[in-house]
N, C-alpha and C positions, 0 to 999 in steps of 0.2 A: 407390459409397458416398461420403457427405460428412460431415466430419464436422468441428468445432471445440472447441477451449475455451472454454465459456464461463463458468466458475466457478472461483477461487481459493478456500480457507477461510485465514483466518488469526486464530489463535485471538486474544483482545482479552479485559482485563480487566473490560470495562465496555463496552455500548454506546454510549451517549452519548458516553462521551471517544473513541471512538475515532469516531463520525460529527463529532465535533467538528473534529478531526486530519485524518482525510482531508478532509473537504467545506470546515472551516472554513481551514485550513493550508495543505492540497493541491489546493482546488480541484473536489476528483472532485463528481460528480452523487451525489443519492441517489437511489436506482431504485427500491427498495421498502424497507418501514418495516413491517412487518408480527408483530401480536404474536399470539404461540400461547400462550396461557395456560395450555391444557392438557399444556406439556410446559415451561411456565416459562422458556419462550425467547422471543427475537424475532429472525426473518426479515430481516435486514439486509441489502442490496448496495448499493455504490456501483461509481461505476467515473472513471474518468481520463474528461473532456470531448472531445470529438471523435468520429471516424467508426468508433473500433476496439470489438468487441463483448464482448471479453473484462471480465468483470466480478472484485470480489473477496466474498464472503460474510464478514461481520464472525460470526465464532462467538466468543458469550462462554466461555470456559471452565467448565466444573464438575465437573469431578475434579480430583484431587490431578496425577495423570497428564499434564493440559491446563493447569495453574496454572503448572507445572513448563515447560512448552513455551513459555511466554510470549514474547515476544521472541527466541526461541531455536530454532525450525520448522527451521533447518540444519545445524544445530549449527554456528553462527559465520559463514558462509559468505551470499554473497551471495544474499539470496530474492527478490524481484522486481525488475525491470527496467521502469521507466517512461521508454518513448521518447518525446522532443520534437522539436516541431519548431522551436523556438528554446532554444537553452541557454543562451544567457547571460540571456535574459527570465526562463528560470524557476527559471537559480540563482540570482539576486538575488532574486527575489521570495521564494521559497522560504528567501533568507539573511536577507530583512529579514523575515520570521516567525516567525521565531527554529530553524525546521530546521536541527538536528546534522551536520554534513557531517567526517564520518570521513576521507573522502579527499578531499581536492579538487581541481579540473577538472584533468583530463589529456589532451594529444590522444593518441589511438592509432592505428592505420591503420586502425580501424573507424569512430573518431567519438570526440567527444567524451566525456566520463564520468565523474563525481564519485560517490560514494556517500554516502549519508544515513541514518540511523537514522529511524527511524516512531517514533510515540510510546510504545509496547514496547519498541523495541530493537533489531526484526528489520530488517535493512540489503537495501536499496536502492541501485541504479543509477540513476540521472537521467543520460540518455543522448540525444545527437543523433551517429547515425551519418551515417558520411562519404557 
């Protein structure tokens, strides 16, 4: 059996701002762009540049339920982990973009590591481990 991840969902108030935010902010690819009229949505993934295959799905919200989750998928707690392979190239890039950085750089015995807020809220690792 093989098997991987290849899909995140992380709920977004909007498409656009948030392809804006990832692609335009963070850099990721956009992968598909895809509109389903028939269910009033669009098919969105982007992903982080490079050789890794894991992707994330931009799901607009439309309940109460999903409006409410906004920025919030952990309840508080850190939700993705984006590893680099230069940290200090993509915390400044990242700092002169104006990304929110909740914690900043620490070394730890794994690697480096700052956290960052997305354009919702939901917090982030930007990580180069050791």
């Amino acid at each position: 059996m093989s098997q991987q991840l290849a899909l995140v969902s992380v709920v977004v108030r909007d498409y656009d701002d948030a392809i804006a935010f990832y692609c335009g902010v963070l850099g990721f690819e956009l992968v598909e762009d895809i509109d389903q009229p028939d269910q009033n949505k669009r098919w969105v993934v982007v992903k982080p540049k490079g050789a890794g295959q894991a992707a994330i799905l931009l799901a607009r919200a439309s309940t109460l339920e999903q409006i409410a989750a906004i920025g919030n998928q952990t309840g508080g707690r850190v939700f993705l982990f984006l590893q680099t392979d230069d940290f200090a190239r993509d915390y400044a890039l990242y700092r002169e973009r104006g990304v929110e950085f909740v914690r900043e750089p620490k070394k730890e015995p794994y690697g480096t590591v700052a956290v960052f807020r997305d354009h919702c809220g939901n917090l982030w690792d930007l990580i180069e481990y050791a």
